[in-house]
Biotite code that builds the C-alpha atoms (Angstrom):
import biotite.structure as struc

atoms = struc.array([
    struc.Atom([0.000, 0.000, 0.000], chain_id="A", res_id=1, res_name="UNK", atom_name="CA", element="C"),
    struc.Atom([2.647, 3.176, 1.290], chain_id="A", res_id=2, res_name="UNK", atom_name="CA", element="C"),
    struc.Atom([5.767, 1.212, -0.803], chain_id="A", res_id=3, res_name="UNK", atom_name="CA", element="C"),
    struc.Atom([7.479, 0.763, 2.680], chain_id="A", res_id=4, res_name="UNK", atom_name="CA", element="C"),
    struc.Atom([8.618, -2.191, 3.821], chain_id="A", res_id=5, res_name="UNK", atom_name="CA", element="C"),
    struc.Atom([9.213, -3.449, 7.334], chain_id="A", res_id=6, res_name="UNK", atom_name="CA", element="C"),
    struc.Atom([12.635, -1.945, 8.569], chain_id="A", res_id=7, res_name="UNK", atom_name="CA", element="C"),
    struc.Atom([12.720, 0.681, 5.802], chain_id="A", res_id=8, res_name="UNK", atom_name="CA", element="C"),
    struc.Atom([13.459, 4.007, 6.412], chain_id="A", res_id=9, res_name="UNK", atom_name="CA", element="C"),
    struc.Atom([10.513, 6.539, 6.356], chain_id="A", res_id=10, res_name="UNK", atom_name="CA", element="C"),
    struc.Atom([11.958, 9.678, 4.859], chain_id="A", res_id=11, res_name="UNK", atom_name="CA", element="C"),
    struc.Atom([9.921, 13.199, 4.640], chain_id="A", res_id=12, res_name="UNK", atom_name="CA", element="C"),
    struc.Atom([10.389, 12.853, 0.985], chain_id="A", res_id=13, res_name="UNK", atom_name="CA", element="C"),
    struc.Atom([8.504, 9.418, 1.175], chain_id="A", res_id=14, res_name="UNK", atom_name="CA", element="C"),
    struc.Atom([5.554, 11.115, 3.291], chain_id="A", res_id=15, res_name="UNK", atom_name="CA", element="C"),
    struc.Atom([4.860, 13.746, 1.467], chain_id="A", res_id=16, res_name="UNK", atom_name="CA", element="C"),
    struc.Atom([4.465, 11.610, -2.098], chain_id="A", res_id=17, res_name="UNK", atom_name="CA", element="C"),
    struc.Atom([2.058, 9.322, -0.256], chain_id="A", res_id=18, res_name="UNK", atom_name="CA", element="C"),
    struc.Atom([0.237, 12.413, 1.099], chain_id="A", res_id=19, res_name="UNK", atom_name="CA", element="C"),
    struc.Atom([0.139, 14.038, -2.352], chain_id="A", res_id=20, res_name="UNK", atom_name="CA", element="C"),
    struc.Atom([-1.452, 11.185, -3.963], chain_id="A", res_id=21, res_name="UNK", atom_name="CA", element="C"),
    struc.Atom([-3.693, 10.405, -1.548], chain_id="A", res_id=22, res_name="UNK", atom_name="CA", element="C"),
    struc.Atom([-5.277, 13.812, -1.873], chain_id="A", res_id=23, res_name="UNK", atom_name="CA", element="C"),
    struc.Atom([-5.104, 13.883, -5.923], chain_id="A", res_id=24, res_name="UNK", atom_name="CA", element="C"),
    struc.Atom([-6.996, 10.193, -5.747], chain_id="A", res_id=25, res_name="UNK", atom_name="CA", element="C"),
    struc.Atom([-9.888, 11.411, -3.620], chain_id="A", res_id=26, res_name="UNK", atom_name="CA", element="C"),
    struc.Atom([-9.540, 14.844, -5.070], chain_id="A", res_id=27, res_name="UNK", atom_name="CA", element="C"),
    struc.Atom([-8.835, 17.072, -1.910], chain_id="A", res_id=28, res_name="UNK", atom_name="CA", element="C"),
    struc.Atom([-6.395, 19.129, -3.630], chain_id="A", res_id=29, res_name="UNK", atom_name="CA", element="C"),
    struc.Atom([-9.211, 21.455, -3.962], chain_id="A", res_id=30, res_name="UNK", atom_name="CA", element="C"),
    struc.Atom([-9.835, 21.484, -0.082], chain_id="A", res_id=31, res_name="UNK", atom_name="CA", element="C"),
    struc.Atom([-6.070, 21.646, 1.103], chain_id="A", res_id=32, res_name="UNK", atom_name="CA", element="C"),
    struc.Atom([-5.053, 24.998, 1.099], chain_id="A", res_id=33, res_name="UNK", atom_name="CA", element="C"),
    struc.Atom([-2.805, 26.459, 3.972], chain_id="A", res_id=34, res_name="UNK", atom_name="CA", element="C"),
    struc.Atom([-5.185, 27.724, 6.323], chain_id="A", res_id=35, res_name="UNK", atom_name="CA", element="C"),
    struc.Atom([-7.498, 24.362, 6.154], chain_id="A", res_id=36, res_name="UNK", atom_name="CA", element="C"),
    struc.Atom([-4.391, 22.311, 6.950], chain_id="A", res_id=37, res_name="UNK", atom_name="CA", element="C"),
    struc.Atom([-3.163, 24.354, 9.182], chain_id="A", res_id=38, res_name="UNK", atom_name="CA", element="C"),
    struc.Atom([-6.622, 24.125, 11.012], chain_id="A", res_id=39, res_name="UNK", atom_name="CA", element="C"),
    struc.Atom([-6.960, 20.309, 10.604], chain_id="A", res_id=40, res_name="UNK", atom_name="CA", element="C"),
    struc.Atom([-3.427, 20.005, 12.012], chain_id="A", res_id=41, res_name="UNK", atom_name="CA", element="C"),
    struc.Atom([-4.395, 22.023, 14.873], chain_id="A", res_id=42, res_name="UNK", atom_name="CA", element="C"),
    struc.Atom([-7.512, 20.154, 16.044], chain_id="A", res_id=43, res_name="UNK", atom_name="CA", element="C"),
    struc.Atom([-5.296, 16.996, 15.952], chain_id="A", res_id=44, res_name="UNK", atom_name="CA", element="C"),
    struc.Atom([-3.136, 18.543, 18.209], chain_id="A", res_id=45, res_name="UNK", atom_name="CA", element="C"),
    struc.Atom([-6.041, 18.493, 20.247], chain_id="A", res_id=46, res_name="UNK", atom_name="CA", element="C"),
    struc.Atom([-6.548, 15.094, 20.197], chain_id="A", res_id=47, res_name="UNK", atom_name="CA", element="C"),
    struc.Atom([-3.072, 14.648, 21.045], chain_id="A", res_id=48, res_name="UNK", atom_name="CA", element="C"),
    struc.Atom([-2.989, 16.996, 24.067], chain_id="A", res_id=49, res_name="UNK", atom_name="CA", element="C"),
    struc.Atom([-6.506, 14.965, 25.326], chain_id="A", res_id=50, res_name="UNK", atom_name="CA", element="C"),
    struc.Atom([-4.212, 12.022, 25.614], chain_id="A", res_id=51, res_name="UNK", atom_name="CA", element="C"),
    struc.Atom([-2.333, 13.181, 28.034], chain_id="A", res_id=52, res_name="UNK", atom_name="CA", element="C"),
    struc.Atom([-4.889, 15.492, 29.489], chain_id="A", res_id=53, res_name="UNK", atom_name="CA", element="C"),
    struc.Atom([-5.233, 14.815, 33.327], chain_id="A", res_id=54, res_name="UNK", atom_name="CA", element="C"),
    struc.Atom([-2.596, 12.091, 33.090], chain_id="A", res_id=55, res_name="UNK", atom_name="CA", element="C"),
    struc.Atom([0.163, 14.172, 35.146], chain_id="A", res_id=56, res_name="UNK", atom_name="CA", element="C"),
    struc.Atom([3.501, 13.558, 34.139], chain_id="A", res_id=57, res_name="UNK", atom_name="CA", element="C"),
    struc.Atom([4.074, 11.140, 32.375], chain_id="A", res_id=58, res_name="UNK", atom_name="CA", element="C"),
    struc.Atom([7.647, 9.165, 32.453], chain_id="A", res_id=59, res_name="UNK", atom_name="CA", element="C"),
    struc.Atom([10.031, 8.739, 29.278], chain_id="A", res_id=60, res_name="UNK", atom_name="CA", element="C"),
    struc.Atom([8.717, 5.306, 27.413], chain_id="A", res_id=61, res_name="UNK", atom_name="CA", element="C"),
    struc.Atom([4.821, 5.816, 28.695], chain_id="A", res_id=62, res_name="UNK", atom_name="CA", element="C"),
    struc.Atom([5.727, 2.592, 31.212], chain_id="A", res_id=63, res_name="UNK", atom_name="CA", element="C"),
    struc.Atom([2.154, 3.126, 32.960], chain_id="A", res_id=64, res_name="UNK", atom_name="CA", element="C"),
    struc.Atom([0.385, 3.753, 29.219], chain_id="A", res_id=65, res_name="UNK", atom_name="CA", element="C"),
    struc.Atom([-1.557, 0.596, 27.882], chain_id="A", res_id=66, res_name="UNK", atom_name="CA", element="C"),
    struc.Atom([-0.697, -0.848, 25.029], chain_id="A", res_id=67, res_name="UNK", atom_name="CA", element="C"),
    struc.Atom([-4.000, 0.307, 22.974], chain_id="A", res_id=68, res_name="UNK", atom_name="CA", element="C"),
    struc.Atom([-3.199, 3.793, 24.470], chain_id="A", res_id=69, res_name="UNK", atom_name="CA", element="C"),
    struc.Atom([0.081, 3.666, 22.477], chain_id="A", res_id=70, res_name="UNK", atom_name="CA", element="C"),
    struc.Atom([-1.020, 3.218, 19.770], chain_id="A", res_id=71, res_name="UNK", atom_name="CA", element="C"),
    struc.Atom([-4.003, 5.603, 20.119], chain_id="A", res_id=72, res_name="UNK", atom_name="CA", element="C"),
    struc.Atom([-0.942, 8.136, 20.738], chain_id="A", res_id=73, res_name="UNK", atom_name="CA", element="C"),
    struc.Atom([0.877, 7.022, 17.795], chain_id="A", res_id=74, res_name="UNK", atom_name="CA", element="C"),
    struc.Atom([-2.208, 7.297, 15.552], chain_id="A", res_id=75, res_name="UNK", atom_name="CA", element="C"),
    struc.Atom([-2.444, 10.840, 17.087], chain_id="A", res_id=76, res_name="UNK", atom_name="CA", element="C"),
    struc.Atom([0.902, 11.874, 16.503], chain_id="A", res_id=77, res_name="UNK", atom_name="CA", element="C"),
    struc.Atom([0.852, 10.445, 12.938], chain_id="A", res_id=78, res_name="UNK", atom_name="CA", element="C"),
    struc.Atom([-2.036, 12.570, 12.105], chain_id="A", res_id=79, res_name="UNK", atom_name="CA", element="C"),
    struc.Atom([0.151, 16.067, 13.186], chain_id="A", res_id=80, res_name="UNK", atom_name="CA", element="C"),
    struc.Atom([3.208, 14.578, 11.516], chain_id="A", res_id=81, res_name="UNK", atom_name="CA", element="C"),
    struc.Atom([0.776, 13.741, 8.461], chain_id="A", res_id=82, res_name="UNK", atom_name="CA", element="C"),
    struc.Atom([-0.728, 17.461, 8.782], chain_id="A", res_id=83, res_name="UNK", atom_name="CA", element="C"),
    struc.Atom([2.596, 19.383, 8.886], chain_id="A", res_id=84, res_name="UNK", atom_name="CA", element="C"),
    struc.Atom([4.349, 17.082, 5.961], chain_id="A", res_id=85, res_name="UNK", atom_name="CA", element="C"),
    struc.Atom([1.135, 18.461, 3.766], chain_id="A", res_id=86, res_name="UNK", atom_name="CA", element="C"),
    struc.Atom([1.218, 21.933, 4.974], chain_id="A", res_id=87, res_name="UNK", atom_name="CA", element="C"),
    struc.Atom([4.944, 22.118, 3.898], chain_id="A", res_id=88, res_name="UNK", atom_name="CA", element="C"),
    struc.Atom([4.339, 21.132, 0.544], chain_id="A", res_id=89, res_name="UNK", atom_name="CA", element="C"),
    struc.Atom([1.795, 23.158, -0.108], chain_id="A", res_id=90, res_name="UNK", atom_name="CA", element="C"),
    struc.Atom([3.305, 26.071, 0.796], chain_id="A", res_id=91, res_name="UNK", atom_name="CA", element="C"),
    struc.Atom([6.906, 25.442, -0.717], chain_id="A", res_id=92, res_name="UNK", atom_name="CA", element="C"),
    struc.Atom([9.115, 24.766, 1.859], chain_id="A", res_id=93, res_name="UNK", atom_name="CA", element="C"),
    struc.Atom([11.661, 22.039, 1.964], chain_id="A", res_id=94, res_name="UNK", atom_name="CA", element="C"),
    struc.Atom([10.758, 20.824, 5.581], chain_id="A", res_id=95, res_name="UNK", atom_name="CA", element="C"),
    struc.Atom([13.837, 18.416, 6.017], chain_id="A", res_id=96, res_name="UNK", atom_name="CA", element="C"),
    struc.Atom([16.120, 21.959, 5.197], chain_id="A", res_id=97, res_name="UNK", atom_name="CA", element="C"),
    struc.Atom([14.140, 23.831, 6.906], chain_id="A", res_id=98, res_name="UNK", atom_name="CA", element="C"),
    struc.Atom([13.986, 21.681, 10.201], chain_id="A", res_id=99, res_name="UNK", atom_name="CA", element="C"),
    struc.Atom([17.659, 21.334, 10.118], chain_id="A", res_id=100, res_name="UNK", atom_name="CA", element="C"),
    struc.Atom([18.679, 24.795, 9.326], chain_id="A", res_id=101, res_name="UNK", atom_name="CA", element="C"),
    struc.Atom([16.567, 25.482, 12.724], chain_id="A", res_id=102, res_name="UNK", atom_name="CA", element="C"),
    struc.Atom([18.179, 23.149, 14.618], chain_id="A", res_id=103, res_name="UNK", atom_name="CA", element="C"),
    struc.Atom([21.666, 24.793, 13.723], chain_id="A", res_id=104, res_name="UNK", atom_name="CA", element="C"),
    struc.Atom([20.404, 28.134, 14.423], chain_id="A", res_id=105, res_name="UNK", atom_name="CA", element="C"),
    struc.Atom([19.130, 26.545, 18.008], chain_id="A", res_id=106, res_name="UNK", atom_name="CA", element="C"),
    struc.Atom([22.758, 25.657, 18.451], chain_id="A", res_id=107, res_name="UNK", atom_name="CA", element="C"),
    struc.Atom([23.695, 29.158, 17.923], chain_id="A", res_id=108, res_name="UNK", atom_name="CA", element="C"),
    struc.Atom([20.748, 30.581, 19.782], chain_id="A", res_id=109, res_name="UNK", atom_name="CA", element="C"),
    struc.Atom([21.706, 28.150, 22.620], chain_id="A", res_id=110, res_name="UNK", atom_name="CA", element="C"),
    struc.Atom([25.379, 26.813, 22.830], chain_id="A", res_id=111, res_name="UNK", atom_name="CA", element="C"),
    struc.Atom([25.830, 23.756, 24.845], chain_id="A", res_id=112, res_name="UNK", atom_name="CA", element="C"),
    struc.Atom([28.430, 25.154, 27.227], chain_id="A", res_id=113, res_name="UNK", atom_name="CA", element="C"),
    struc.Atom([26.247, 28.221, 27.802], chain_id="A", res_id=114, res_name="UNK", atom_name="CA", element="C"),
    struc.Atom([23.279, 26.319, 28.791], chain_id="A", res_id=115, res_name="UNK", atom_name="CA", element="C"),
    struc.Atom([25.403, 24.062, 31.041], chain_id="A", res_id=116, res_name="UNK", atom_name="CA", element="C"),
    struc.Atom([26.601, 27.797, 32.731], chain_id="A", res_id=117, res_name="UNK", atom_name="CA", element="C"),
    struc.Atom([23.169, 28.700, 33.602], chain_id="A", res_id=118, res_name="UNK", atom_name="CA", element="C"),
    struc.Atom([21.865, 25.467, 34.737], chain_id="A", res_id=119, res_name="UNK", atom_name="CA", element="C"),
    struc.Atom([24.614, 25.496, 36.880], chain_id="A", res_id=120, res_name="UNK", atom_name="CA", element="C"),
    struc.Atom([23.830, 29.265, 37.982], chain_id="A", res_id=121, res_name="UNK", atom_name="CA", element="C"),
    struc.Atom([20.075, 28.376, 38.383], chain_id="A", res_id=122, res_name="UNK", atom_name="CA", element="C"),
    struc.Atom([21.303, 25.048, 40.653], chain_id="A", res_id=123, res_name="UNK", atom_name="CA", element="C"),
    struc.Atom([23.194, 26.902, 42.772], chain_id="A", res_id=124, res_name="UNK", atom_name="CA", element="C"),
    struc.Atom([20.837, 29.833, 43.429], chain_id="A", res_id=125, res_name="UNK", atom_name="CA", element="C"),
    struc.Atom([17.631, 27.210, 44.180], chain_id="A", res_id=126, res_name="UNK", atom_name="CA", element="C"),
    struc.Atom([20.825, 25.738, 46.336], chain_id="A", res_id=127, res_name="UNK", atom_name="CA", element="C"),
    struc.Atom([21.333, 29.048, 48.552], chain_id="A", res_id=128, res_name="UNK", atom_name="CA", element="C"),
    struc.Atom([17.558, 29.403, 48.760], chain_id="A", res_id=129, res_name="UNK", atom_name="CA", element="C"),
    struc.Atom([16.852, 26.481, 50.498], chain_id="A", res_id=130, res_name="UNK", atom_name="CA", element="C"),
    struc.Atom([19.616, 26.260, 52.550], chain_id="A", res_id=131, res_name="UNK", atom_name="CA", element="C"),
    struc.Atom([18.708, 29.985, 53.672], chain_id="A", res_id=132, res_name="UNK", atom_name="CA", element="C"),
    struc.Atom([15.196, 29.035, 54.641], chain_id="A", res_id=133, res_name="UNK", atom_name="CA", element="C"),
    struc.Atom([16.364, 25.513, 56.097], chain_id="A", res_id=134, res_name="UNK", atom_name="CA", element="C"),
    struc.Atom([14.427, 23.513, 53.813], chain_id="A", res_id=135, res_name="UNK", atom_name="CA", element="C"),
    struc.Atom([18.004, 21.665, 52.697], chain_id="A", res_id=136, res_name="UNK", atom_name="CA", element="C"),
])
């Protein structure tokens, strides 16, 4: 059905062909214009978000999640994932470029060794706080 098989790599590339002719075979082309995908990507957000609504935090893996709630959540996240791959080709941009010439300018933005300075500051001020008020 997607051309995929088990173990392959899923590129953006890949995505956003299936997408494409998915929407030309039911003829949605007519229907996905920015704003409408835009819209439809933010209501799954929703749907998302109400998967973890009231839950707390939740810890890294979803250990207390059952196993039809993972894959409710990866239904959910495939949807935005789904969403955004369309949005980006309809409006032009290269997503795979664009998401990693954002994660250099993150790097810039926020240098490792920086961040590390000011955790450190932030540690060591919560530190003195407590041990001020003799909750230490």
């Amino acid at each position: 059905m997607s051309g995929v098989q088990e173990g392959d790599s899923v590129t953006i590339g890949k995505l956003k062909q299936l997408q494409a002719h998915f929407a030309k075979e039911r003829d949605w082309d007519q229907y996905h214009t920015p704003r409408n995908l835009l819209l439809a990507m933010v209501g799954e957000v929703g749907e998302l978000s109400e998967i973890f609504q009231w839950k707390g935090e939740v810890k890294r893996g979803l250990p207390e999640f059952k196993e039809e709630e993972k894959v409710h959540l990866g239904e959910e996240l495939s949807d935005v994932l789904l969403y955004l791959v369309r949005l980006s080709d309809i409006c032009g941009v290269n997503l795979g470029k664009a998401a990693l010439r954002k994660v250099e300018l993150n790097a810039i933005k926020y240098p490792a060794k920086a961040n590390k300075q000011v955790t450190n500051k932030e540690d060591e001020i919560e530190n003195s706080s407590s041990a001020d008020n003799g909750t230490a």
